[in-house]
Every structure is written in structure tokens, then in C-alpha cells.
Phi, psi and omega in degrees: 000148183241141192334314181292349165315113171295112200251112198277137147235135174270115163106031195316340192324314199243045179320307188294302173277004165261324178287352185272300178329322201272305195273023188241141180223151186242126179270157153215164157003277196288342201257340145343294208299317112017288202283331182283318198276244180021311159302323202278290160345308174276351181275338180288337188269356180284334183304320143325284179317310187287346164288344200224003189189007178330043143229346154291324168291331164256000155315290219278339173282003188278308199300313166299325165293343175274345187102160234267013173239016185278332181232064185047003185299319171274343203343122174274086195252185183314321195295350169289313158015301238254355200268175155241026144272185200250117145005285206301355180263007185238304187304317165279028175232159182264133183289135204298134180323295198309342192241035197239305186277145178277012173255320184294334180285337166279359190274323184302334162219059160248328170286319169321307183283334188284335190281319207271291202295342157278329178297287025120300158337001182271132160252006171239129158317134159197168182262151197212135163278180164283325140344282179309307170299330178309297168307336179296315161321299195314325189289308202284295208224041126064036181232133184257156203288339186272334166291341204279317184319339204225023158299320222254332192270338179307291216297317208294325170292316184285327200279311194304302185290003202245324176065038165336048209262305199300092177275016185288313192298312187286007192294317172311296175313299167303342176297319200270310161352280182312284189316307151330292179292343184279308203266005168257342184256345186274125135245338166237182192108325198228157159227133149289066213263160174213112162286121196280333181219172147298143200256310192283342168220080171302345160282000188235103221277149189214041178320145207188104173278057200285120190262127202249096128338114159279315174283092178288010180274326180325309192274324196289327211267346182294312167308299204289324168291296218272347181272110199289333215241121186205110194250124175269066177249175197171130193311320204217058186287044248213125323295132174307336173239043192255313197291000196258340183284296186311304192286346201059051186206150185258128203272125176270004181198146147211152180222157156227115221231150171267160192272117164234151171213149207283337192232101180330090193237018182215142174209108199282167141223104158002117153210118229233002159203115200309179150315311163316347174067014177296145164281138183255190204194157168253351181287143182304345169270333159267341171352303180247021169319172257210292208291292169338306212268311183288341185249351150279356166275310177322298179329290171308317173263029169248324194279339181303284197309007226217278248242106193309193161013219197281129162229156203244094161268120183265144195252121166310320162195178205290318190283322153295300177313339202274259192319332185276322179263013170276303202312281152357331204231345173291321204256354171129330208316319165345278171323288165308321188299289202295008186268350169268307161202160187297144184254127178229160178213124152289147190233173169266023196261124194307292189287326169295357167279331187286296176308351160282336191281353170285298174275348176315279182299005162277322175272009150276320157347285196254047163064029187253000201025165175229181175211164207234118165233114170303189191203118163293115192044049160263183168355300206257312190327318170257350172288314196241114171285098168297069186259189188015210195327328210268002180179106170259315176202167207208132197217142189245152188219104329262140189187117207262103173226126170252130191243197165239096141257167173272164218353244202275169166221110198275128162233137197250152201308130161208218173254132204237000000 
């Protein structure tokens, strides 16, 4: 693509958080263990190379002393894109001696991985800047910040001369890459969190090393230099000028266009007391109240025995929906809810979505109706048109929003 190029991101609302999601990486175990097997692979075909092809290997170590974009080794096309550093900290430099022969480099992230498998080792959580890990790295396992800085593209380099294509396989090794170049090139913007279990099963250690992004302008500004023309719209861009600060850019046109619709297609209700005549509330300090939470259950399985087909229930978030519909399933309400209709729930697992949303509509389809419960301006919330039979009613738990949907919509008392 050329400078002149126009670049869309379309449905742009949650700009901000993909872009914290692309710089952001979680290590574990598996993906260590992963990392190894991976290493182990790669010293065979290079030991292989040297026996059979030892002048590929030495090209490529010509090329990396001059640096990885002077002789084409790098080339500058879309694929700098693809780095999760900023181009101008890498490209113009010559890669640090200890990782230019490929058997050192691999040694350089078996200490890396073996330093991550200690780290790991914990029974308290804990936060580390990125400064500080770096040094820490430096003390322990005797790797320094500029190497680290130039992990995603050496390997990258290495996978090309290796002649790599399932990079599907390598995937893990690229997991620790990222991570690495990201936490050599970041000094502010990030944390390091290392968690010993899951807060939802604490008995069962599940240690998780996470490199956390605080800044969504970082992944974005790589975009912004090189494109002169980059347009951020969206149906539901609200407040327009909360996106120039989060991305860090200054907007040369913003608009804001009103919304008309041809039809009465929405009919809200209020609801501002439970069956129990309990108050119910949207503030967030009542959210998970007992009563709240049990009388937004009542709801759904009064509108469930009422409401032909498909009804679509929204979440605030993933992590709430989680609490909520464990609770739901503590007291029974679940249970009852599902003697009326079949239950789907979206996750952040791609393909388990696709298949609830897939039997969603079969069981609206042959009459047994269902019910979808969602994440508010998540995927399918913006992806997937709940119309006709496939959304009869539509309900946020708890959460104050006004849309266009085709028929009714439940809101519990908030601020509009």
C-alpha cells in the first residue's frame, strides 16, 4: 500500500482496545513448554542446513552485520507492519553480535525461557515495570535490552532462512519473540503482571505472566506515520472526542451525523422494580447485590415463558456475564430459564461462538426458541443482525443503552 492510500477502520468503537489487545502478551506453561519443543526443532534443521546448504547460514549472518533492512533481508513493504516494535528502533540498526549466528540466538532463548519458567514460580502475584524486568532479565540470564529488542525480527529472519512455511507450528517461540521485543523496546506504557492461579479457581495453580499495554496510541502510530489519509468511523463513536486523546492524534475533520429511522422499531421499558418490589439499580456498587442479580433473573424467565423465539440478552462484560450466569445457576433460575428455551452463551473463544450462534438460530428456526446472552459492543453484538424471529426481545443486564433494534427492548432504571 502507498503513502497515498486511504486507510477505513470501520466499527471503530473498540479502536482502542484492540489495539491495547495487539501489544499486549500472556506467557504460560504451555506456551514455555511449547517454546522448547520449538527450539529443539530448530537447532535440527539448522544442524541439517549446515551439513547440506552451510552458505545460507553464512548470507544470512553477512546480512545481519550490516543490518536487517540494508540488504534486503527486511524489506521495506507491509510486512514491517507485522513487527510489535516502532520500525525506526530496529530497522536501522545492525543486529547485536551474541544473536547473528543462529545457533547463539538460540541459546539466547533458552535462557530467556528458562528465566520466564522461574518468574512463573510464584505464589503472590505480582507487578514489575518494564525497566525493572529488563534488569532483572540482565542479572539472571545475562540478556540485555538491545538484544531483546531484536528477538522478534532475528527469529523472523532465521524462520525465512530455515525456510519455515508452517508458522503455525512455531507459534509459541513466536509468543516469547513478541514478548521479549515488546518488553526491551517499551519503557513506559506496560506492566508485567504474574499471577500464580485464576481468581475463579484458586486451588488450581495456573501461573500466567502477562506483558499488560496501558497505551492503545503505540500500536496505532506506526499506521498514522506512514498513511497520510486515516479515517475512524463508526456508528456508535460516542464521545467523538474522547478517540483523539486515547489514539494520540490530532483529527483534521470530525463529524457527527444523527441517526433517522423510517420505522418505530424499538419499544424500551423501563424497569425500576423487581417482582419482589426489591429497587433494582444499575450503579455499579449494586451490580452484583443478591436481590439485583436474582430479580434480573426472575426477569428473563418471565420474559422467557412470554416471548416467542429468540431473545438476545447483553452483558456488560465478559467477566460479569460469567458471574452472573454462574449465580443464575447457584439458585436455580438457570435451570428454570432452560425449561422454556435453550441457552447459548458468547465466549472469547472464536469458533465456540460460532457454533453457539449457529444452534442459536436452529433453535429459533424449528420453534424451540433460544436465548443468546452477549457482551455489549462486543463481536457479535456488532457483527450479527439479530432481526426478525432471531431477536423478539432484547434485554441489557444491567446496562443503559439506546440502539436500533427490530422489536421490544428491557432496560432496568439508569440514566439515558
Amino acid at each position: 500500500m502507498q503513502k497515498e492510500s486511504v486507510v477505513v477502520f470501520d466499527e471503530a468503537h473498540t479502536i482502542d482496545n484492540v489495539c491495547i489487545e495487539a501489544l499486549s502478551v500472556s506467557v504460560r506453561r504451555q506456551t514455555l513448554e511449547g517454546a522448547r519443543r520449538n527450539l529443539n526443532k530448530m537447532r535440527q534443521e539448522i544442524e541439517k542446513f549446515k551439513a547440506t546448504d552451510a552458505g545460507r547460514l553464512r548470507a544470512e549472518y553477512n546480512r545481519l552485520v550490516e543490518g536487517l533492512a540494508q540488504r534486503g533481508n527486511l524489506p521495506f513493504t507491509d510486512n514491517w507492519l507485522s513487527n510489535p516494535a516502532l520500525p525506526d528502533d530496529i530497522l536501522k540498526e545492525a543486529v547485536p553480535g551474541n544473536i547473528r549466528r543462529a545457533e547463539h540466538f538460540l541459546h539466547v532463548l533458552r535462557r530467556l525461557v528458562q528465566y520466564l519458567e522461574g518468574r512463573l514460580e510464584t505464589d503472590n502475584v505480582e507487578k514489575e515495570g518494564p525497566v525493572g524486568f529488563v534488569a532483572s532479565i540482565n542479572t539472571h540470564a545475562g540478556i540485555d535490552q538491545k538484544t531483546l529488542k531484536f528477538c522478534y525480527d532475528r527469529l523472523h529472519s532465521l524462520m525465512l532462512t530455515l525456510e519455515i512455511t508452517d508458522t503455525d507450528e512455531f507459534l509459541h517461540i513466536q509468543t516469547i519473540c513478541d514478548f521479549a521485543t515488546l518488553v526491551g523496546t517499551y519503557t513506559r506504557g506496560f506492566s508485567i503482571i504474574i499471577e500464580p492461579f485464576d481468581e475463579r479457581m484458586p486451588h488450581i495453580p495456573d501461573p500466567v505472566l502477562q506483558l499488560s499495554c496501558h497505551d492503545a496510541s503505540l500500536a496505532i502510530k506506526p499506521v498514522f506515520d506512514r498513511f497520510q489519509s486515516v479515517v475512524i468511523t463508526s456508528g456508535t463513536l460516542s464521545p467523538i472526542d474522547l478517540y483523539p486523546r486515547l489514539l494520540n492524534f490530532h483529527p483534521v475533520v470530525s463529524r457527527s451525523f444523527t441517526m433517522s429511522l423510517t420505522r418505530d422499531c424499538i419499544c424500551p421499558m423501563v424497569l425500576t422494580r423487581g417482582s419482589d418490589q426489591l429497587p433494582v439499580s444499575t450503579k455499579f456498587d449494586m451490580r452484583s447485590d443478591l436481590g439485583v442479580v436474582r430479580n434480573y433473573g426472575r426477569l428473563l424467565l418471565e420474559m422467557a415463558s412470554v416471548v416467542f423465539d429468540g431473545i438476545v440478552c447483553f452483558f456488560v462484560s465478559y467477566s460479569y456475564m460469567d458471574g452472573i450466569v454462574n449465580s443464575w445457576n447457584e439458585n436455580g433460575i438457570l435451570k428454570e430459564i432452560m425449561q422454556h428455551k435453550l441457552v447459548f452463551i458468547e465466549t472469547q473463544d472464536v469458533v465456540e461462538t460460532t457454533l453457539a450462534l449457529d444452534n442459536y438460530r436452529k433453535a429459533c428456526d424449528c420453534g424451540r426458541g433460544a436465548i443468546f446472552f452477549s457482551v455489549s459492543r462486543g463481536k457479535v453484538a456488532e457483527g450479527i443482525d439479530f432481526d426478525r424471529h432471531y431477536g423478539e426481545d432484547k434485554g441489557i443486564e444491567p446496562w443503559t443503552l439506546a440502539t436500533t433494534w427490530g422489536g421490544s427492548a428491557t432496560w432496568p432504571k439508569g440514566q439515558w
